[in-house]
N, C-alpha and C positions, 0 to 999 in steps of 0.2 A: 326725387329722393329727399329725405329727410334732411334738416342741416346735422341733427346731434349724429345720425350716421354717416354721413360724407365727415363730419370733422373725428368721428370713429375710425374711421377707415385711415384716413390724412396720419395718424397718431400711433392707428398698427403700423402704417407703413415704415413711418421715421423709426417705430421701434423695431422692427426688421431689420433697416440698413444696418442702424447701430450698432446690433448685436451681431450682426455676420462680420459687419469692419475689425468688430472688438474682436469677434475669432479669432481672424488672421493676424489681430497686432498684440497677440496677445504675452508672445515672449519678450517684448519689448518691454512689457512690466512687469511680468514675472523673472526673470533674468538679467543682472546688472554685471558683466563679466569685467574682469583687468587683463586685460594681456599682459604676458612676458616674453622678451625676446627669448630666441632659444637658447642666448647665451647669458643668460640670468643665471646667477649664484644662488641658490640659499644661503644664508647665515645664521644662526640662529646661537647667540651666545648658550653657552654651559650644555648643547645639545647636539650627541651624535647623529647625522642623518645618513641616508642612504637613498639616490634618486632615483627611479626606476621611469622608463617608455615601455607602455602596455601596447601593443598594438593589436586592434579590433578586427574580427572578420572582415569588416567594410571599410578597413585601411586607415580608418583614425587613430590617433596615436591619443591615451593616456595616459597623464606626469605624475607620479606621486613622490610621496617623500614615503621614507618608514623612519619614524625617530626610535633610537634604541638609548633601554637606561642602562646605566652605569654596571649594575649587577646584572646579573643573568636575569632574565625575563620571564616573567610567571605565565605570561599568555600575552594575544595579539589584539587591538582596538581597532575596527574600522570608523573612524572616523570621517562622518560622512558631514559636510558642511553646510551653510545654507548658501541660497541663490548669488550669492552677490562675492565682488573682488575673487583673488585669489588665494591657494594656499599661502603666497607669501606673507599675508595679514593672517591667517588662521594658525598659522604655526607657532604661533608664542602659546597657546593653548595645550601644544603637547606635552609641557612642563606638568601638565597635573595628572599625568599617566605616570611618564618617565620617571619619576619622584617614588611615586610608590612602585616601580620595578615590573611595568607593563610597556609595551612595545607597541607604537600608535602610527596608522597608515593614514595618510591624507590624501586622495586624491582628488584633482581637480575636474572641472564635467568637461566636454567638449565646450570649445569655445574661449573657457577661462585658462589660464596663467598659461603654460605651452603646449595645454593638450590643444588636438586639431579636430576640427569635422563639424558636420553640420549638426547644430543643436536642438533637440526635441526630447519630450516627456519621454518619449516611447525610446527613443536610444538611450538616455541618460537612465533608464532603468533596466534595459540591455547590460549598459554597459558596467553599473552598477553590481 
């Protein structure tokens, strides 16, 4: 056999493994969650919240906040975050709803802040 094709072959190979390993670890960099105990408070100065446990067909529990503004409320925001921490760091953010007299939902994916269950694209867009 040829060397440029044995060191061909050597090269598909490693870029196989690579790529199947990276599959599998792949929430590991996609996904950076915080925990919260389940006896975490929100606080969020100058802001009414209300905390809700959504519980899923498949027994995971989702946490969210609904922040409500001061006046009656014109309509609802889903507020949908990115990969990373919990609502406990995203919640200074519903001040720019609240203000103008919108009602903003935050909820957490499975895994971060007190929701429970095991994490994946395909649930986290279930559960979404």
């Amino acid at each position: 056999m040829p060397y440029w094709l044995y060191l061909l072959l050597i090269i598909l190979a490693i870029y196989l493994i690579a790529s199947i390993v990276l599959y599998y670890i792949q929430d590991y960099f996609l996904f950076k969650p915080e925990k919260l105990s389940n006896y975490f408070h929100f606080y969020y100065e100058n802001q009414e919240t209300e905390e809700y446990n959504l519980e899923t067909r498949d027994g995971a529990v989702i946490n969210g906040l609904l922040f409500k503004p001061k006046n009656e409320s014109k309509g609802v925001v889903l507020y949908i975050k990115e990969n990373s921490k919990s609502i406990k760091g995203w919640g200074k953010f519903a001040v720019d709803f609240t203000r103008h007299d919108y009602s903003i939902l935050m909820v957490d994916y499975r895994g971060f802040g007190k929701s429970t269950g095991r994490r994946s694209q395909k649930a986290i867009k279930r559960d979404l």
